[in-house]
Every structure is written in structure tokens, then in C-alpha cells.
N, CA, C and O atoms as a GROMACS GRO file, in nm:
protein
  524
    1UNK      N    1 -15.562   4.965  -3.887
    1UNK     CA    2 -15.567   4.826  -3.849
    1UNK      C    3 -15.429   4.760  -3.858
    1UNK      O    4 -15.402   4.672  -3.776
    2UNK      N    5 -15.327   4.799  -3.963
    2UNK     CA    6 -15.228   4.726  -3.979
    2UNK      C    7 -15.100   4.824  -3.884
    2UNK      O    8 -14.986   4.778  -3.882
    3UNK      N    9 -15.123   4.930  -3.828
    3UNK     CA   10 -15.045   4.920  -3.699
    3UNK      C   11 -15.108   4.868  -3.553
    3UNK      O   12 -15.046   4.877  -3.447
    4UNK      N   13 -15.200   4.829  -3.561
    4UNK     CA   14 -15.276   4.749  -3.453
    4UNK      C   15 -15.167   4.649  -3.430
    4UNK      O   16 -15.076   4.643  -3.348
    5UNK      N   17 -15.210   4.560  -3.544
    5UNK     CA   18 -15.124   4.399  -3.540
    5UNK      C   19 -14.944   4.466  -3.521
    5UNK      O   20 -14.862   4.394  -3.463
    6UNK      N   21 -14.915   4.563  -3.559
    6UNK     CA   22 -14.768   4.601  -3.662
    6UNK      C   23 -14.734   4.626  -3.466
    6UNK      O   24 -14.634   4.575  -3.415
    7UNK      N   25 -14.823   4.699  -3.393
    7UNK     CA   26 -14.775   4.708  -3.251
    7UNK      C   27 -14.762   4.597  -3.146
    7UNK      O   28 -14.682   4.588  -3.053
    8UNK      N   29 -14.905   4.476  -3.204
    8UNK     CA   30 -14.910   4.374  -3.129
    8UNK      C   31 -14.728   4.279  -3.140
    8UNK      O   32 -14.646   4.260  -3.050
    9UNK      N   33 -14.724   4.243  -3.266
    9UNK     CA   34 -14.601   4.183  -3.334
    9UNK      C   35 -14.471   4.241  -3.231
    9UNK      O   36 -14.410   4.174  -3.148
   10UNK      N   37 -14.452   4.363  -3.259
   10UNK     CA   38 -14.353   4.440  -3.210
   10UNK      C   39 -14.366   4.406  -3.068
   10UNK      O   40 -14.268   4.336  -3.040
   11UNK      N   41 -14.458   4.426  -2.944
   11UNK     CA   42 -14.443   4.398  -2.824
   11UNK      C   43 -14.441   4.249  -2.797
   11UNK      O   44 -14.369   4.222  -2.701
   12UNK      N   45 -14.490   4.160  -2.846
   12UNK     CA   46 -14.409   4.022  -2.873
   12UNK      C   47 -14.243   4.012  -2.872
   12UNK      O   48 -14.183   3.961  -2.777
   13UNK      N   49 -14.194   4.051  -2.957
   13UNK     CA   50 -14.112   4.045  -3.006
   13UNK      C   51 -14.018   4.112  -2.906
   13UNK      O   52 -13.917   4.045  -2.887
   14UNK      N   53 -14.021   4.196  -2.855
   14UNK     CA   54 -13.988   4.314  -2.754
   14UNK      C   55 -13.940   4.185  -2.626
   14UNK      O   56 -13.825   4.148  -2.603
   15UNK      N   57 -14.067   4.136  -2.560
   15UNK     CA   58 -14.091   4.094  -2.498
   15UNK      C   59 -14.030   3.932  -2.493
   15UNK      O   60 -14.031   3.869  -2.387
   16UNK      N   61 -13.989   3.888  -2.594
   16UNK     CA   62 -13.976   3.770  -2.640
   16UNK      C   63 -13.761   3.806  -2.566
   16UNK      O   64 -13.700   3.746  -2.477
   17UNK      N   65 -13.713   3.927  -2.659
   17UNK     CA   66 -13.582   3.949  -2.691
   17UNK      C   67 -13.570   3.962  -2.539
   17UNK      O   68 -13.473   3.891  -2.512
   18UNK      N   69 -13.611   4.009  -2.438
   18UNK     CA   70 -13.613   4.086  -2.327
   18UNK      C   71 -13.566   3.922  -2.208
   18UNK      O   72 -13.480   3.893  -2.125
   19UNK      N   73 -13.696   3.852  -2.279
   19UNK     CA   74 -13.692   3.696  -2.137
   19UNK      C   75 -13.564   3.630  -2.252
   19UNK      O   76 -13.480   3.581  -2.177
   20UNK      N   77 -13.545   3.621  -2.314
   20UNK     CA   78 -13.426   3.545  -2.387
   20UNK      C   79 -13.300   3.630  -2.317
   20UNK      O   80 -13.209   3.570  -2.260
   21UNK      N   81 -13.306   3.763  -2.326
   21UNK     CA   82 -13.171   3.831  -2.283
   21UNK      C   83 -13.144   3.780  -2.149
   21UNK      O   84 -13.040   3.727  -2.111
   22UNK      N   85 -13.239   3.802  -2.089
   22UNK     CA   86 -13.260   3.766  -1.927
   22UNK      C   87 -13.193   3.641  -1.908
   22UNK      O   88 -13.140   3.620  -1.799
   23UNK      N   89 -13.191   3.582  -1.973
   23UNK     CA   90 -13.180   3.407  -1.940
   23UNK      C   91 -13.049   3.396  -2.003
   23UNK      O   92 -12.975   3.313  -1.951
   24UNK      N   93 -12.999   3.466  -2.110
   24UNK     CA   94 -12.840   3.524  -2.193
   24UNK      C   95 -12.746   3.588  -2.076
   24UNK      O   96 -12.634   3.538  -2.071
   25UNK      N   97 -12.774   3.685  -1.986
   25UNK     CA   98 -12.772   3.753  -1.918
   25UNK      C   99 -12.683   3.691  -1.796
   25UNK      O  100 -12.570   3.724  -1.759
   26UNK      N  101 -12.771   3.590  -1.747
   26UNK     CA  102 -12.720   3.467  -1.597
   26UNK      C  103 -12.608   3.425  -1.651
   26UNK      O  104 -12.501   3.414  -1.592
   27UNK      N  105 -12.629   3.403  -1.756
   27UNK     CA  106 -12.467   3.326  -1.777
   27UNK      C  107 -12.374   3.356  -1.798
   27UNK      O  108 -12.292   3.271  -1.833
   28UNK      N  109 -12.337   3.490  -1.788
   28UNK     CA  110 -12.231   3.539  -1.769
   28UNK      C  111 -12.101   3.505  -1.682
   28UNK      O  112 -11.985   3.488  -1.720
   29UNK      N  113 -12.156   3.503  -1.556
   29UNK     CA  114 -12.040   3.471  -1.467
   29UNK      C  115 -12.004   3.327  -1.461
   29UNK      O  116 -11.904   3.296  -1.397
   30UNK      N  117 -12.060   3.255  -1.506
   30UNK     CA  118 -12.033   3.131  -1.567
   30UNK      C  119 -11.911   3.123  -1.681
   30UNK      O  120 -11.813   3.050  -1.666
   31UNK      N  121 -11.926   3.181  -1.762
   31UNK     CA  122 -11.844   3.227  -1.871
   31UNK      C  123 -11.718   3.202  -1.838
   31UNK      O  124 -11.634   3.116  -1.865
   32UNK      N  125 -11.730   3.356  -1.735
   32UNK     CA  126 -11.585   3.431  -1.693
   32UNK      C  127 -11.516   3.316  -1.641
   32UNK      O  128 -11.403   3.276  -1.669
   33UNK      N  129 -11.621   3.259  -1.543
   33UNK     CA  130 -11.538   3.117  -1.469
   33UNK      C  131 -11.460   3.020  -1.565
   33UNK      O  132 -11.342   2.990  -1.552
   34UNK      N  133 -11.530   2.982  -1.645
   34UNK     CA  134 -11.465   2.883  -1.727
   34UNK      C  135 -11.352   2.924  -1.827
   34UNK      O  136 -11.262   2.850  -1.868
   35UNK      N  137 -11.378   3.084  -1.865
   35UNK     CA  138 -11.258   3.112  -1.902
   35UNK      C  139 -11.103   3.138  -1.759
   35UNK      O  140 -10.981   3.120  -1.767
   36UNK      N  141 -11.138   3.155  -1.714
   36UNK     CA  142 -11.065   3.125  -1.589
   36UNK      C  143 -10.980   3.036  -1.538
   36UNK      O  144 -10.861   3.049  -1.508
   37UNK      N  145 -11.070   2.923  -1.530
   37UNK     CA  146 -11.078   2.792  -1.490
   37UNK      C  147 -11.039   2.805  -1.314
   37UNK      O  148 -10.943   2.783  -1.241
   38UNK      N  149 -11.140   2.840  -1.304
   38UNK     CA  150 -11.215   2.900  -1.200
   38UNK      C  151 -11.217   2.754  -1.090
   38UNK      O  152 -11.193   2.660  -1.166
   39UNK      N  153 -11.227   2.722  -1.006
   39UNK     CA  154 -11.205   2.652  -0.978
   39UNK      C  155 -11.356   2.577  -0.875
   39UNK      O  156 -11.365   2.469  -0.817
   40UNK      N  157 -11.471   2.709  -0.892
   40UNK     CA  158 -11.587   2.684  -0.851
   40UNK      C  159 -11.715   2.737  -0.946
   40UNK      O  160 -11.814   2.810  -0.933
   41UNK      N  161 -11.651   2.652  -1.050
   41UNK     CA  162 -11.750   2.699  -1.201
   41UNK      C  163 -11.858   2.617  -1.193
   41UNK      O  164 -11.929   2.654  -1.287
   42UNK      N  165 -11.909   2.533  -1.141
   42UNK     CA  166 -11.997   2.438  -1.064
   42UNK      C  167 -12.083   2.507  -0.985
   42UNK      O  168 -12.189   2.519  -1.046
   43UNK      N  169 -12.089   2.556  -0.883
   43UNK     CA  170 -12.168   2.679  -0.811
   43UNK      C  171 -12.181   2.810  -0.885
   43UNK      O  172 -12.265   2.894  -0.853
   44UNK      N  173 -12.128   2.820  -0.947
   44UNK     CA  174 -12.168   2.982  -1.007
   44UNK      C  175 -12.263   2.990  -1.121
   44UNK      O  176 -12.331   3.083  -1.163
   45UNK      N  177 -12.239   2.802  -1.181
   45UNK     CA  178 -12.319   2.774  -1.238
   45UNK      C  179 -12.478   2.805  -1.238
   45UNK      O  180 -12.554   2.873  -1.307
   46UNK      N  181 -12.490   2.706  -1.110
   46UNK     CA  182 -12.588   2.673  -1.018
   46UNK      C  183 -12.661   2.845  -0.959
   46UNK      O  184 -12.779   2.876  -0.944
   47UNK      N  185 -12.561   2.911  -0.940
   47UNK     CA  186 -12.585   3.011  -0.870
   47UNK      C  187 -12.653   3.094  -0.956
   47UNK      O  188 -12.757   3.138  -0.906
   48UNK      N  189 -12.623   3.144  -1.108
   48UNK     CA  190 -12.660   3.195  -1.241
   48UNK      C  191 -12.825   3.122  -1.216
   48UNK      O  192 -12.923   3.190  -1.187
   49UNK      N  193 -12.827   3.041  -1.227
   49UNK     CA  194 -13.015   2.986  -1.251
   49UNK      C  195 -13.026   3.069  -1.141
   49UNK      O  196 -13.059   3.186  -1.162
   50UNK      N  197 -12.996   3.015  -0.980
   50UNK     CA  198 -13.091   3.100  -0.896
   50UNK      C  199 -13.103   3.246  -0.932
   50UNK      O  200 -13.214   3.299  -0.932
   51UNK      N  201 -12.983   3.319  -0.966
   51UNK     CA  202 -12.989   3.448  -0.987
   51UNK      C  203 -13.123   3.485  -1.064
   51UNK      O  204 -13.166   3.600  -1.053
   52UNK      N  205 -13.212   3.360  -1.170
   52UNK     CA  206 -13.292   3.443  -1.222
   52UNK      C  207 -13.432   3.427  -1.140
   52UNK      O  208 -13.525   3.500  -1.175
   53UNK      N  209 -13.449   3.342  -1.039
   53UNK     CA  210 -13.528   3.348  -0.948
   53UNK      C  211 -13.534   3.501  -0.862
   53UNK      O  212 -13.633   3.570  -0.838
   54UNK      N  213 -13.422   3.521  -0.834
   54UNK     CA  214 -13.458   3.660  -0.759
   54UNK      C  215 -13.436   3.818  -0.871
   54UNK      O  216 -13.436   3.933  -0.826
   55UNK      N  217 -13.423   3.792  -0.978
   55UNK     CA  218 -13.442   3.845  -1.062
   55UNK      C  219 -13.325   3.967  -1.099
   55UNK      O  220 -13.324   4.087  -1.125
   56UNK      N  221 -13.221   3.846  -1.082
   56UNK     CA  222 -13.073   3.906  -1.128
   56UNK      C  223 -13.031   4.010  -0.996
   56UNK      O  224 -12.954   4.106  -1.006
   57UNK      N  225 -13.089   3.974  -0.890
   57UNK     CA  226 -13.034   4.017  -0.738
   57UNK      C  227 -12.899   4.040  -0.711
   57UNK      O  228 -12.830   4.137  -0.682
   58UNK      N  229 -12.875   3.876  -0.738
   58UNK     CA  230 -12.733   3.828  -0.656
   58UNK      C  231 -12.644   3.871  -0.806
   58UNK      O  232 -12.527   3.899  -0.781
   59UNK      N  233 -12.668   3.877  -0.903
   59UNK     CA  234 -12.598   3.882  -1.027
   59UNK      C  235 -12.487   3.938  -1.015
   59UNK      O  236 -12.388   3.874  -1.050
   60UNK      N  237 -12.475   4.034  -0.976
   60UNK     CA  238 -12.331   4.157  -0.988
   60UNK      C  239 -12.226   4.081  -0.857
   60UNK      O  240 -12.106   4.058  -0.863
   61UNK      N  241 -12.322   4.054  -0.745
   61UNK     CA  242 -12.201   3.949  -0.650
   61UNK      C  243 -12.129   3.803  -0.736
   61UNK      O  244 -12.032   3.743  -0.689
   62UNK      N  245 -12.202   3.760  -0.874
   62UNK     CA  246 -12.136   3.598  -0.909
   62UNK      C  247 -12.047   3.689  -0.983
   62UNK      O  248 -11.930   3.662  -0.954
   63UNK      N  249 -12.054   3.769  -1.054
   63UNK     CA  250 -11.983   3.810  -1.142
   63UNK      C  251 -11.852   3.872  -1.049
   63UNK      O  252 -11.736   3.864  -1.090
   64UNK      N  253 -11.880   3.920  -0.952
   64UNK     CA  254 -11.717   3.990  -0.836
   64UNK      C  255 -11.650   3.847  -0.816
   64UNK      O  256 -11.530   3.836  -0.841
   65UNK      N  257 -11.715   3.746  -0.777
   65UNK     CA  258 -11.695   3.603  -0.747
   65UNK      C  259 -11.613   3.562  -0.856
   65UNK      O  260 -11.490   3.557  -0.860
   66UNK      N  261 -11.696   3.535  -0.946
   66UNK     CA  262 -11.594   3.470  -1.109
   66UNK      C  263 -11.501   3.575  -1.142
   66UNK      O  264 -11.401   3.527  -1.195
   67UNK      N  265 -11.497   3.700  -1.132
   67UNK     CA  266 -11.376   3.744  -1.151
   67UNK      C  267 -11.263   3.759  -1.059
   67UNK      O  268 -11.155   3.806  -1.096
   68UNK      N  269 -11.288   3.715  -0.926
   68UNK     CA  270 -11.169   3.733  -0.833
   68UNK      C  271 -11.089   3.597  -0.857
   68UNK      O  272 -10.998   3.581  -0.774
   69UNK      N  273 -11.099   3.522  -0.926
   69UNK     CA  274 -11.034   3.428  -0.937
   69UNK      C  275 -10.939   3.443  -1.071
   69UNK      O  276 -10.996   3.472  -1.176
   70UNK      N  277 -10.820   3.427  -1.070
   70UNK     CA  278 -10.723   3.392  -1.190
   70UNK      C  279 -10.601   3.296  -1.157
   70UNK      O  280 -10.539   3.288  -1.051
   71UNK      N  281 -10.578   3.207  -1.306
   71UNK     CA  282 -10.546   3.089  -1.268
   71UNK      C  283 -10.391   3.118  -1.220
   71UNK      O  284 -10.334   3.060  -1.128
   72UNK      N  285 -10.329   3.229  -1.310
   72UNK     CA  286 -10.212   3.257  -1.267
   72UNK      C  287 -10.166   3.296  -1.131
   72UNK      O  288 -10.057   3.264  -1.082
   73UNK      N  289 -10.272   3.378  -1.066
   73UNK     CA  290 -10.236   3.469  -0.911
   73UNK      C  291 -10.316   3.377  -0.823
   73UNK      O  292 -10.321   3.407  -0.704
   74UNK      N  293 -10.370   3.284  -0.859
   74UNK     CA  294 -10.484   3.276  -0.750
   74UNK      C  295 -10.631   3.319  -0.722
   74UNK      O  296 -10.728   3.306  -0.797
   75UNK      N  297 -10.623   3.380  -0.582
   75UNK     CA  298 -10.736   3.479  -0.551
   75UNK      C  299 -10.695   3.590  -0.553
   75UNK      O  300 -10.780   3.677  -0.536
   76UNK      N  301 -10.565   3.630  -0.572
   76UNK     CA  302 -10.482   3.749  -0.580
   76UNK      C  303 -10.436   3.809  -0.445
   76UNK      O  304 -10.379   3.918  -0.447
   77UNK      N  305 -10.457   3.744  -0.328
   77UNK     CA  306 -10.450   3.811  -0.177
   77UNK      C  307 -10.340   3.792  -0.148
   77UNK      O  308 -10.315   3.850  -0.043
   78UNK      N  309 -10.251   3.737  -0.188
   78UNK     CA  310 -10.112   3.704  -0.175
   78UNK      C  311 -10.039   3.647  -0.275
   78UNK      O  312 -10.095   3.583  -0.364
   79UNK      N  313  -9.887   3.665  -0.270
   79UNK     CA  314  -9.835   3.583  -0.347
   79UNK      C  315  -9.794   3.436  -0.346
   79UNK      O  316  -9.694   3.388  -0.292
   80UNK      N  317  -9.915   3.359  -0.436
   80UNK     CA  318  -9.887   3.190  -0.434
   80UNK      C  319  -9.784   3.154  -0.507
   80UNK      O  320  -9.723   3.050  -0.482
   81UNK      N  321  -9.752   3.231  -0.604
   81UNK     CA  322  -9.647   3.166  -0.691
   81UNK      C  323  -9.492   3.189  -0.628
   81UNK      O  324  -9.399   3.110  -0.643
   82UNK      N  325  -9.486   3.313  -0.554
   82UNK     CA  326  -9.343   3.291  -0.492
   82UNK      C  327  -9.332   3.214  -0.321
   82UNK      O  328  -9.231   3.194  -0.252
   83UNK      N  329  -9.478   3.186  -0.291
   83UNK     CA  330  -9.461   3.083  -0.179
   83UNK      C  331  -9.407   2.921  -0.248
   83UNK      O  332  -9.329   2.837  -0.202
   84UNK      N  333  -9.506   2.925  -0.404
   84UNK     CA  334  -9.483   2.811  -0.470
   84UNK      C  335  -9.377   2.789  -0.469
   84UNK      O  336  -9.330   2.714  -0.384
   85UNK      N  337  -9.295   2.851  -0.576
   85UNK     CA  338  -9.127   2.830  -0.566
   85UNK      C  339  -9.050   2.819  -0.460
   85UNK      O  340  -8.936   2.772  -0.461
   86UNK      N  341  -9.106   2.860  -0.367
   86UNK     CA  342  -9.000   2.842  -0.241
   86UNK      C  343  -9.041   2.678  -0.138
   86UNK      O  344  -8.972   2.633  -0.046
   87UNK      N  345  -9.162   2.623  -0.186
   87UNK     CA  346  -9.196   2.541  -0.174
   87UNK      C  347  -9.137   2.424  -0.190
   87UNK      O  348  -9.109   2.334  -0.112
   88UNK      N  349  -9.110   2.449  -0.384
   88UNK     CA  350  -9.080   2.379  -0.462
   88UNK      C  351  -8.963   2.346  -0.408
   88UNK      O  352  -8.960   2.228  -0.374
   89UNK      N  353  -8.846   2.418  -0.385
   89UNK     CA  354  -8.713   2.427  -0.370
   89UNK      C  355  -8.701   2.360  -0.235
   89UNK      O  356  -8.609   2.278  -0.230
   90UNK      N  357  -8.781   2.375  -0.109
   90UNK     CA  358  -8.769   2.288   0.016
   90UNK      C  359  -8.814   2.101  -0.030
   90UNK      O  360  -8.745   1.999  -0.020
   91UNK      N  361  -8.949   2.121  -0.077
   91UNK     CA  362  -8.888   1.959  -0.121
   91UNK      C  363  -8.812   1.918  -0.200
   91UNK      O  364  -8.834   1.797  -0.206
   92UNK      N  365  -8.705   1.953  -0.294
   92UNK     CA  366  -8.612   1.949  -0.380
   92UNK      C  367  -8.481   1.927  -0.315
   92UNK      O  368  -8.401   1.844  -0.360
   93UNK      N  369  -8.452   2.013  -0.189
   93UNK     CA  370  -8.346   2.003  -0.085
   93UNK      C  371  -8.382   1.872  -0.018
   93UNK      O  372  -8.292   1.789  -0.009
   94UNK      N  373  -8.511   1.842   0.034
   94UNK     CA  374  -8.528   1.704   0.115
   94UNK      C  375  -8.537   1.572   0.020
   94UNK      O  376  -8.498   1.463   0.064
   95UNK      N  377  -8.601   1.588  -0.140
   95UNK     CA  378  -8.540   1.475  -0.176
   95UNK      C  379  -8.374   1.460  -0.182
   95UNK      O  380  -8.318   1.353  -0.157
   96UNK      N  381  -8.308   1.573  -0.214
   96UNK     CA  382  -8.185   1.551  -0.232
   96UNK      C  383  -8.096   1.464  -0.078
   96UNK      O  384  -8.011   1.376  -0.074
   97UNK      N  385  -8.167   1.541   0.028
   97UNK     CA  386  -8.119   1.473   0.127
   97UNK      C  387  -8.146   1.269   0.144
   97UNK      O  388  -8.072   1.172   0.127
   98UNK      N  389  -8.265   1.284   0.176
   98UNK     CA  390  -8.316   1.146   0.153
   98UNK      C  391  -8.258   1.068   0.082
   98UNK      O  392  -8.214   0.960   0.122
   99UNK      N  393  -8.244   1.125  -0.073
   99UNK     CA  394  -8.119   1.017  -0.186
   99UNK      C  395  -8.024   1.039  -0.093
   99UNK      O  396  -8.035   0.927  -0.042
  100UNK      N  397  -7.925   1.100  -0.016
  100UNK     CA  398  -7.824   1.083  -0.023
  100UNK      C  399  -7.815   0.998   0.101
  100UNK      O  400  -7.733   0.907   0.115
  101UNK      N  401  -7.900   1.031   0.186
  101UNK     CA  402  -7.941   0.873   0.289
  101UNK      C  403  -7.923   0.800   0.250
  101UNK      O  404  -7.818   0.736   0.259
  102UNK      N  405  -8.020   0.774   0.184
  102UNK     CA  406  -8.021   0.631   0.127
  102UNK      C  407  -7.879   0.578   0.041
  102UNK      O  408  -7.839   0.463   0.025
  103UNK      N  409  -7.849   0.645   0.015
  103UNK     CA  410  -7.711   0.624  -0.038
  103UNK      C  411  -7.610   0.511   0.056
  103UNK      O  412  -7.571   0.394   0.053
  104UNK      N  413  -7.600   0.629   0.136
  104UNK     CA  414  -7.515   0.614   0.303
  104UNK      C  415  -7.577   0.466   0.348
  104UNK      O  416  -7.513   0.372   0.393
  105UNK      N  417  -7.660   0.469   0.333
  105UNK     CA  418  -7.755   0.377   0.404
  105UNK      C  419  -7.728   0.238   0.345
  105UNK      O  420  -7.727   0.133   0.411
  106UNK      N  421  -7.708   0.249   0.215
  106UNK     CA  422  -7.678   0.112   0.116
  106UNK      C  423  -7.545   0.065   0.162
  106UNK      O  424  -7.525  -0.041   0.221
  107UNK      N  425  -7.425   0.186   0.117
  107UNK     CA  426  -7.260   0.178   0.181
  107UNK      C  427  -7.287   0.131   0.290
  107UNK      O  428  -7.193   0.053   0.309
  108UNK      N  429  -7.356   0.125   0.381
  108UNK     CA  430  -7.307   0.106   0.553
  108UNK      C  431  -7.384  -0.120   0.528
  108UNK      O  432  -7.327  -0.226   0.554
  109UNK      N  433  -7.493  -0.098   0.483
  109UNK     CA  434  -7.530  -0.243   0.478
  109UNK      C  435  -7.475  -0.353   0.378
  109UNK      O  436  -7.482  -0.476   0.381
  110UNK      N  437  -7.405  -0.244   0.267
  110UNK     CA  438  -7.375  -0.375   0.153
  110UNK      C  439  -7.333  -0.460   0.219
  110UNK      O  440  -7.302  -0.455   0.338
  111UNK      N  441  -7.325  -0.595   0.105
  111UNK     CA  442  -7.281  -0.724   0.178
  111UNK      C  443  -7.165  -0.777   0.221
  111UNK      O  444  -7.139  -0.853   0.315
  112UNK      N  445  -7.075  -0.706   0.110
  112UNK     CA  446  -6.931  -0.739   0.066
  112UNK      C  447  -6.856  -0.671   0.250
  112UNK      O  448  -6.774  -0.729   0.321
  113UNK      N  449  -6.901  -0.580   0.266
  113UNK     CA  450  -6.859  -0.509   0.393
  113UNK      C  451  -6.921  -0.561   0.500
  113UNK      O  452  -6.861  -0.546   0.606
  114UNK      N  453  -7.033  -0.622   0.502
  114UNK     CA  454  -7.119  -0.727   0.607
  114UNK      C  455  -7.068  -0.783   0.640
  114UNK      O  456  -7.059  -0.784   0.762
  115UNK      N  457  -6.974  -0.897   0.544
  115UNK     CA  458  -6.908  -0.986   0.546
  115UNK      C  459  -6.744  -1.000   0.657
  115UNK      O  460  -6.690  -1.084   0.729
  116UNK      N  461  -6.725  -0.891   0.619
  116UNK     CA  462  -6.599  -0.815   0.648
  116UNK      C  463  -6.580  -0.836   0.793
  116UNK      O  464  -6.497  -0.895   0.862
  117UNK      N  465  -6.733  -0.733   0.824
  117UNK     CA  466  -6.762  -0.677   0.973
  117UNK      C  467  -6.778  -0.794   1.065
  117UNK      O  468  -6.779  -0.801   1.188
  118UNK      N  469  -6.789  -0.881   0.975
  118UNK     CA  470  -6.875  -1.020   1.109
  118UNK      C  471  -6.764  -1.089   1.140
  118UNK      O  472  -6.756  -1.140   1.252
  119UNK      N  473  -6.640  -1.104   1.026
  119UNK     CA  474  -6.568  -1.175   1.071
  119UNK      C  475  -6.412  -1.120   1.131
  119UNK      O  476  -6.318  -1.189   1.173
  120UNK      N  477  -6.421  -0.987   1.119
  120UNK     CA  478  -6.330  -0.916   1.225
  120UNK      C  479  -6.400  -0.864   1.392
  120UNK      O  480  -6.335  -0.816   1.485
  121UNK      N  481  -6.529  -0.888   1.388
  121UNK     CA  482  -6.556  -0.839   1.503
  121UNK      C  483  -6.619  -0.980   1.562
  121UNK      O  484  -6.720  -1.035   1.517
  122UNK      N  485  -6.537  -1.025   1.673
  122UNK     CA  486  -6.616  -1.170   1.732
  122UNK      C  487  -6.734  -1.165   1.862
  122UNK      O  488  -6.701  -1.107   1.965
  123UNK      N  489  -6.816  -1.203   1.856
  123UNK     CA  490  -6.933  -1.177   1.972
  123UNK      C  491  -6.853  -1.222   2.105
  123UNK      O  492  -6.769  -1.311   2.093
  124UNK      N  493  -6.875  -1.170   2.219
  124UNK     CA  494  -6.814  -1.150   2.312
  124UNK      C  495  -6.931  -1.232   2.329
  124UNK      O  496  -7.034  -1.226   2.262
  125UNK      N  497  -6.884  -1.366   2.496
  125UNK     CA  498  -6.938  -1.410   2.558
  125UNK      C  499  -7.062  -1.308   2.660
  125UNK      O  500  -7.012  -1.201   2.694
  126UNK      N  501  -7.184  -1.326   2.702
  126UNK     CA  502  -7.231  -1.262   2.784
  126UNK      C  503  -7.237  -1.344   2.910
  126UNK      O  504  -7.252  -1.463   2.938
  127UNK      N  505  -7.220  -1.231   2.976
  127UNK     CA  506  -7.194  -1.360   3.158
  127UNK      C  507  -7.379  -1.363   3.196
  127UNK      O  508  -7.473  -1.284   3.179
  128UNK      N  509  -7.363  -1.492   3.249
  128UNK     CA  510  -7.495  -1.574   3.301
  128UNK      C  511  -7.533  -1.512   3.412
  128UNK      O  512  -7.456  -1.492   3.506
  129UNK      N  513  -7.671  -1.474   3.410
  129UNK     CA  514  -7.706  -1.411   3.550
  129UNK      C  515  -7.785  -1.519   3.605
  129UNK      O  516  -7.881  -1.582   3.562
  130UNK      N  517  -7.706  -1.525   3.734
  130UNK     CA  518  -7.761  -1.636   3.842
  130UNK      C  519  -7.864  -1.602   3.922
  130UNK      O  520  -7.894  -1.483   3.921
  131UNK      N  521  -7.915  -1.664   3.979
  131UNK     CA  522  -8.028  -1.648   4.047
  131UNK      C  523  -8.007  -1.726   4.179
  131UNK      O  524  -8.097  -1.730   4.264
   0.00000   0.00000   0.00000
């Protein structure tokens, strides 16, 4: 009698560890994402519940998903970080240009030289067009 109950207990228990793992289980690729910082840890989220609707189907695809992502490389299909830098360095050349516009740009309008310009250069009469 007392392995009756001693078997009932045990397949409980069995059974209990099994739907808990299951549900331990989905969240995996969730994990990975957030250790990641994954940048679609929001859907994989989401995606982990459905996974236990079809009964850990899609599972092994969230998990290829959350791991193709790293924060350093990217998606890894190319190199972002040396497009980055070369990025970096083209707007770095165009602010430098722009300041130095603007530079030019101040010299050519200051006032002190405004002043200068207006009264060495005299407006020429324009001739009247008759009709």
C-alpha cells in the first residue's frame, strides 16, 4: 500500500518538475537576448510564450535568432564597426569644414570691414529705362 501512494507522489512530482521545466525552458532565448541587448528582446519575448503553444516547435529557431545578435559585431554579416569609423571620420571632416565656413563667413561680413566696403565702393547711378 505504501508504494501505491510512494508511486502516486512520485508521478506528481515527475509531472509537476516536467510542466515547470517546460515553462523554465521558453525562456531561454529571452535570456540570451537580454544578455545581449539584443535589440528585439520584446518579440522573442512574446515569441517564448507562443513557443509553448506549439510545444517548443519554433524553440531552437528563437534561440538561432537571440544568438545571432551581438552588441559588439552586430548581426555579424559584415563589418559595422569599421564602416562605423569610417563614418565617424566623414562627419568629423564635414564638421571641420562647415567651422571653417563659417569662419570665412564671419571675416567676409564683420562690421568693422562692412564699414570699410561701403564707403570705398560708391553705388553707381543706374540709367532710367524709358518707355
Amino acid at each position: 500500500m505504501f508504494l501505491d501512494y510512494f508511486a502516486l507522489g512520485l508521478l506528481f512530482f515527475v509531472a509537476l518538475v516536467i510542466f515547470y521545466g517546460v515553462i523554465a525552458i521558453h525562456d531561454i532565448p529571452y535570456e540570451i537576448a537580454k544578455k545581449r541587448n539584443h535589440p528585439q528582446q520584446d518579440a522573442l519575448h512574446i515569441a517564448g510564450w507562443v513557443s509553448l503553444f506549439t510545444l517548443h516547435a519554433i524553440w531552437p529557431f528563437l534561440w538561432i535568432w537571440a544568438t545571432l545578435y551581438r552588441e559588439d559585431r552586430g548581426w555579424g554579416f559584415s563589418d559595422g564597426k569599421k564602416r562605423e569609423l569610417m563614418l565617424e571620420g566623414e562627419v568629423k571632416e564635414l564638421l571641420d569644414k562647415v567651422n571653417d565656413l563659417n569662419e570665412r563667413l564671419i571675416s567676409i561680413e564683420s562690421p568693422s570691414e562692412q564699414a570699410s566696403v561701403t564707403d570705398t565702393v560708391k553705388p553707381q547711378p543706374q540709367p532710367e529705362q524709358g518707355a
